[in-house]
C-alpha positions as CSV (number, residue, x, y, z in Angstrom):
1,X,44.5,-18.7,19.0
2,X,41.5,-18.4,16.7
3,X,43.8,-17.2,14.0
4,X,46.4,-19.7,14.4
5,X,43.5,-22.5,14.4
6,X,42.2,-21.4,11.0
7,X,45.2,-21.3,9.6
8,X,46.0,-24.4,10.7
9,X,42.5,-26.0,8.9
10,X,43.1,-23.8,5.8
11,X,46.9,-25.2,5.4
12,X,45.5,-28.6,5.7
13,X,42.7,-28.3,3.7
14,X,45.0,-26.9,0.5
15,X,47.7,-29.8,1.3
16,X,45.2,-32.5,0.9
17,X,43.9,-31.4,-2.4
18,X,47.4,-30.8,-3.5
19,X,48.2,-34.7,-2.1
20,X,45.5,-35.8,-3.8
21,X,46.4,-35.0,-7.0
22,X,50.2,-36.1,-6.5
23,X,49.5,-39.6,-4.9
24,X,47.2,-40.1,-8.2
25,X,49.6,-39.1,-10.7
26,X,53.2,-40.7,-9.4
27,X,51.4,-43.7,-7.2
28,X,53.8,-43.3,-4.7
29,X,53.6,-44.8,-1.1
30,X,55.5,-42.3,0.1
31,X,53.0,-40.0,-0.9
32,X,50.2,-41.8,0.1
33,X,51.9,-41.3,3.6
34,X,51.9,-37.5,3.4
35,X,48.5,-37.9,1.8
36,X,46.7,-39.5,4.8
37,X,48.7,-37.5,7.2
38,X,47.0,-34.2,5.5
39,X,43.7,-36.2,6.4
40,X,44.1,-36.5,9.7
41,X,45.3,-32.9,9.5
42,X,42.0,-31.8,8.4
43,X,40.1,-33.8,10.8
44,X,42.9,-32.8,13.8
45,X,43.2,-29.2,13.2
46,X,39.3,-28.8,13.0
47,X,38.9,-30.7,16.4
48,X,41.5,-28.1,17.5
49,X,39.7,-25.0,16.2
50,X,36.4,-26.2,18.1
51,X,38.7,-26.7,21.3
52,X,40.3,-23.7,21.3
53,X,36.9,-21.9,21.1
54,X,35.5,-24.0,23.9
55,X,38.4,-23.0,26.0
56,X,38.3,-19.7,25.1
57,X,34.9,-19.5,26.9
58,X,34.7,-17.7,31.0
59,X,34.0,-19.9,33.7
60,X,30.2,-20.2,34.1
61,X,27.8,-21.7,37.2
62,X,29.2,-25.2,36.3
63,X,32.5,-24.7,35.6
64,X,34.0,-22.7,37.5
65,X,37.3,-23.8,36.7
66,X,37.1,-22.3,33.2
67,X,37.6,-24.4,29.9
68,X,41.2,-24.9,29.7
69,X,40.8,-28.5,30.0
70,X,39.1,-28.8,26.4
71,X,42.3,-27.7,24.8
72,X,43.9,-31.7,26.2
73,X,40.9,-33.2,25.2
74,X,41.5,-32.2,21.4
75,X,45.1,-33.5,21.7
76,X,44.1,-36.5,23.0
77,X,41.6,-36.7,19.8
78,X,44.4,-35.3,17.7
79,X,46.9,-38.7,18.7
80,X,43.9,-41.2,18.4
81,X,43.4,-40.0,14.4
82,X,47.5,-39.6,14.1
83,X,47.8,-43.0,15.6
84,X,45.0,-44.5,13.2
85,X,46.5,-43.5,10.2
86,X,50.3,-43.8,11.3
87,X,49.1,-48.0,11.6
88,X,47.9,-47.9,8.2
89,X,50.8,-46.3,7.0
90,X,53.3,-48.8,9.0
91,X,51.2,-52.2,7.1
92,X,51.0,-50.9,3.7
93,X,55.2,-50.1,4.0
94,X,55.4,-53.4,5.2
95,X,53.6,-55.5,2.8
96,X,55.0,-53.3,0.3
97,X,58.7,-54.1,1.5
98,X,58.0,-57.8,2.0
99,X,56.0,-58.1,-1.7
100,X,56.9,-57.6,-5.3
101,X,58.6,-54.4,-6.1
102,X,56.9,-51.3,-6.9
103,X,57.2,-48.6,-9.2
104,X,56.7,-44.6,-9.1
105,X,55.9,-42.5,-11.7
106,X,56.4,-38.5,-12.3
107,X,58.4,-38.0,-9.7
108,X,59.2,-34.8,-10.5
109,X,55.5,-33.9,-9.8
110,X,55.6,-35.4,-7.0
111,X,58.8,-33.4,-5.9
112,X,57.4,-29.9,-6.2
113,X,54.4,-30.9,-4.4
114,X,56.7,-31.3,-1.4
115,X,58.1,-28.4,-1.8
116,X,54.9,-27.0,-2.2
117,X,54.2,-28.1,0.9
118,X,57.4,-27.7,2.8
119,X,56.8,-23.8,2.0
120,X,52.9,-23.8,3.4
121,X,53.9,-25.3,6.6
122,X,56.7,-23.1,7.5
123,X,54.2,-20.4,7.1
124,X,51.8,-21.9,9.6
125,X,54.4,-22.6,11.6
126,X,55.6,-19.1,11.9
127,X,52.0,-18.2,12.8
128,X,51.3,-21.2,15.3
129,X,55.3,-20.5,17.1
130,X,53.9,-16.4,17.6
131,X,50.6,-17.9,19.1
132,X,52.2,-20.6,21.1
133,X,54.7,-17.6,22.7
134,X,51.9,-15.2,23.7
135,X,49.2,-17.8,24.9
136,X,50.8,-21.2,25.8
137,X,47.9,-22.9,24.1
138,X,48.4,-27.2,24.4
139,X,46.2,-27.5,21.6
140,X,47.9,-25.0,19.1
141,X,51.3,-26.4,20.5
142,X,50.4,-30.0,19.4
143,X,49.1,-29.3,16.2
144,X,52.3,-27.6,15.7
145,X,54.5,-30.8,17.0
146,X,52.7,-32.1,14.5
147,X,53.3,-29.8,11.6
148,X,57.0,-29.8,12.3
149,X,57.0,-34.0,12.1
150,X,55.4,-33.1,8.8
151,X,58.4,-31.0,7.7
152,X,60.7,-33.8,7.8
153,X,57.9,-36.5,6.1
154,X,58.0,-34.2,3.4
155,X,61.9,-33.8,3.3
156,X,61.9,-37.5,3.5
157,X,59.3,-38.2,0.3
158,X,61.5,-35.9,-2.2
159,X,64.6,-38.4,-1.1
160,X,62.2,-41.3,-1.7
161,X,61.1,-39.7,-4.8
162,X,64.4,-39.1,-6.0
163,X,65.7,-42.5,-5.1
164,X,63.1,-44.0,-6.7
165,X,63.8,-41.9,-10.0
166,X,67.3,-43.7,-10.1
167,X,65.6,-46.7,-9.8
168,X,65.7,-47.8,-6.0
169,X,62.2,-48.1,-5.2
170,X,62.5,-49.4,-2.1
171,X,63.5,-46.1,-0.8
172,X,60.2,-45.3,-1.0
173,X,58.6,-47.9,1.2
174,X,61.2,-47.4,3.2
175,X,61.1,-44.2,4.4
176,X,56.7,-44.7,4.9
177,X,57.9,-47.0,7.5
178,X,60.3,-44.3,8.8
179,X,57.7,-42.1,9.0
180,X,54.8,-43.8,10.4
181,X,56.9,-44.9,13.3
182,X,58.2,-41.4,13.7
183,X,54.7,-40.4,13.9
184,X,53.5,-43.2,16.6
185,X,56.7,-41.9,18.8
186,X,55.8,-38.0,18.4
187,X,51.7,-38.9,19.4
188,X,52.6,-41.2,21.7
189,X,54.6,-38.2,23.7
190,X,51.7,-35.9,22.7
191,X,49.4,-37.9,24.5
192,X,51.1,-38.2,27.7
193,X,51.9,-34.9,27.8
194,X,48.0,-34.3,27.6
195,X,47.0,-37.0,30.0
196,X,49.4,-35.4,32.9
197,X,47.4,-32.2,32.1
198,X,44.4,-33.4,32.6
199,X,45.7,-35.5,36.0
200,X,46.5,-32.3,37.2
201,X,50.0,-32.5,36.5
202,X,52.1,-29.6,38.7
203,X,54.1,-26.9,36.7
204,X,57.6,-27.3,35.7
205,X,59.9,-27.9,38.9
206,X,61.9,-24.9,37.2
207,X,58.8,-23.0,37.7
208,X,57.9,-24.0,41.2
209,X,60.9,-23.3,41.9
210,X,61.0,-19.7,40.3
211,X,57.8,-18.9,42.4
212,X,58.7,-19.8,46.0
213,X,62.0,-17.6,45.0
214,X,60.0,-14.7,44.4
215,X,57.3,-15.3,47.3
216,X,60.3,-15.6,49.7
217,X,62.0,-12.5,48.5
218,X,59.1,-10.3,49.3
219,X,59.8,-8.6,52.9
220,X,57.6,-10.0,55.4
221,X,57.2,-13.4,54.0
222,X,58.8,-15.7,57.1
223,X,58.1,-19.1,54.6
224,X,56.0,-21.0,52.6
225,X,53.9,-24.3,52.7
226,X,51.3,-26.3,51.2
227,X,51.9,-24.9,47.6
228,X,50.3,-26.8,44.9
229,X,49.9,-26.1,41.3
230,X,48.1,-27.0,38.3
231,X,47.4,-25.5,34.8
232,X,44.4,-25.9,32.6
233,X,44.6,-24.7,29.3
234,X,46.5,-21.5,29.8
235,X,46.0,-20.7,32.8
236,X,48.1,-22.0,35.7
237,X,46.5,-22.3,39.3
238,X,48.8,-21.7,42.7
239,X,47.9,-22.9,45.8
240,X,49.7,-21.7,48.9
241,X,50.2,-20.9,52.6
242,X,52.7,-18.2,53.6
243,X,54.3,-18.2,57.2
244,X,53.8,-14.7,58.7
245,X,54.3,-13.0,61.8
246,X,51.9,-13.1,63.7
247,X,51.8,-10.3,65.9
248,X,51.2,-7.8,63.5
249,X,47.9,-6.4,62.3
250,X,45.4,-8.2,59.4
251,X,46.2,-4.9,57.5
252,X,49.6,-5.6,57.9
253,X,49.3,-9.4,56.7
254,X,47.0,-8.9,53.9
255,X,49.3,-6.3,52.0
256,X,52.2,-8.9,52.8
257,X,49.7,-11.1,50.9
258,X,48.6,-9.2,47.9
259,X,52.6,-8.4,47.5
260,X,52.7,-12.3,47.1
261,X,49.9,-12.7,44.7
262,X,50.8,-9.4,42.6
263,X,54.5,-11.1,42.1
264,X,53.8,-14.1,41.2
265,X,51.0,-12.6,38.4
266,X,54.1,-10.5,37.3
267,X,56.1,-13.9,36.8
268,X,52.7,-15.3,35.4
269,X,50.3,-12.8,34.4
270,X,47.5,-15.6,33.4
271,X,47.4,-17.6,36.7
272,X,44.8,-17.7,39.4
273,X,46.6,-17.3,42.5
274,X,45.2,-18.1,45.8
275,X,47.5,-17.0,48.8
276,X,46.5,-18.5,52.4
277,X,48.4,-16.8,55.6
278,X,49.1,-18.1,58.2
279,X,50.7,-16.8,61.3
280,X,53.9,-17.9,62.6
């Protein structure tokens, strides 16, 4: 997760600079889009770096719970600076549209530096989609979403470009707007996401599902009630009571018990399980 993170602030960092440098020497609005996009990259993927740290960090005296949470808290951060500069983005494409015609220049400069930057973010994204497999991190997952709406801003800005080199400039106001409402429909999604996390949201049905499947599979294990989950940060928490019989011993009960707990850690090996029996 670490890695991933300063990869993430490393990519963003050359892509600005890069940006820079391109919005300068074709003045293209287009480009200007990618451009503040990279900047709330920057700021994004270093709020995620100190996130992921933070929720990297045991459970102490007051918080017993861990730091998972701090992961949502950077996405929310992330789609309040996406949102900012996606607005900004949306007026200056409008007044743009509705006002005199612009103009582009080197747009052949302005191409490679997509390309450039096409390349960079597949990269990252190779590393962030290994990460995302073997953790489940929110925050490295949502600065990905966001790297992958970047991929098609990019694709978008050559055809802008391009257009604009046969002399339809509007192509290139028109496809900032494009983009900056793509990107207030991608945070907006990221957001809620985030905010059910931090309400507590349950786990997948699928996955609720999957778990009362294996709990009632295990021999001994008469039913199951009262089962609540939540996850925060990576780990998922399971609540529940098992029906049991209850004329057998507590030896008997409590292996019935641990079976429950130790299959549902083989289903997910980061949750915290806690497994309540009850006699039937």
């Amino acid at each position: 997760m670490k890695l991933a993170s300063m990869a993430s602030v490393t990519t963003a960092a050359i892509l600005l600079f890069v940006k820079i440098a391109a919005w300068f020497m074709t003045g293209s609005l287009s480009v200007l889009a990618t451009l503040l996009d990279s900047v709330m990259d920057v700021v994004a993927s270093v709020i995620t770096l100190v996130a992921v740290k933070i929720s990297l960090e045991p459970a102490d005296k007051e918080h017993r719970f861990g730091h998972g949470k701090a992961e949502y808290l950077a996405v929310l951060a992330q789609s309040a600076f996406i949102s900012g500069s996606a607005i900004i983005l949306f007026l200056s494409a409008t007044d743009q549209l509705l006002g005199e015609e612009g103009s582009v220049d080197n747009e052949t400069v302005g191409m490679t530096v997509m390309l450039f930057s096409i390349v960079v973010t597949l990269i990252l994204l190779s590393i962030q989609n290994y990460v995302v497999k073997k953790t489940g991190s929110a925050a490295i997952a949502a600065d990905s979403a966001h790297y992958r709406v970047d991929l098609l801003t990019n694709a978008s800005v050559i055809i802008a470009l391009y257009g604009a080199s046969q002399g339809y400039f509007y192509l290139d106001p028109g496809f900032a707007l494009l983009i900056s409402i793509y990107m207030l429909v991608s945070v907006g999604k990221m957001a809620w996401h985030a905010v059910q996390q931090l309400m507590d949201h349950s786990l997948p049905e699928q996955q609720v599902q999957d778990i009362e499947r294996i709990v009632l599979a295990i021999e001994g294990v008469l039913g199951i009630h009262e089962m609540r989950t939540r996850i925060s940060g990576r780990v998922p928490f399971i609540q529940m009571h098992i029906d049991l019989d209850g004329d057998q011993s507590l030896h008997e009960a409590h292996d019935i018990g641990q079976a429950a707990e130790d299959a549902i850690m083989a289903f997910l090996p980061n949750a915290d399980v806690i497994v309540h029996l009850d006699p039937n």
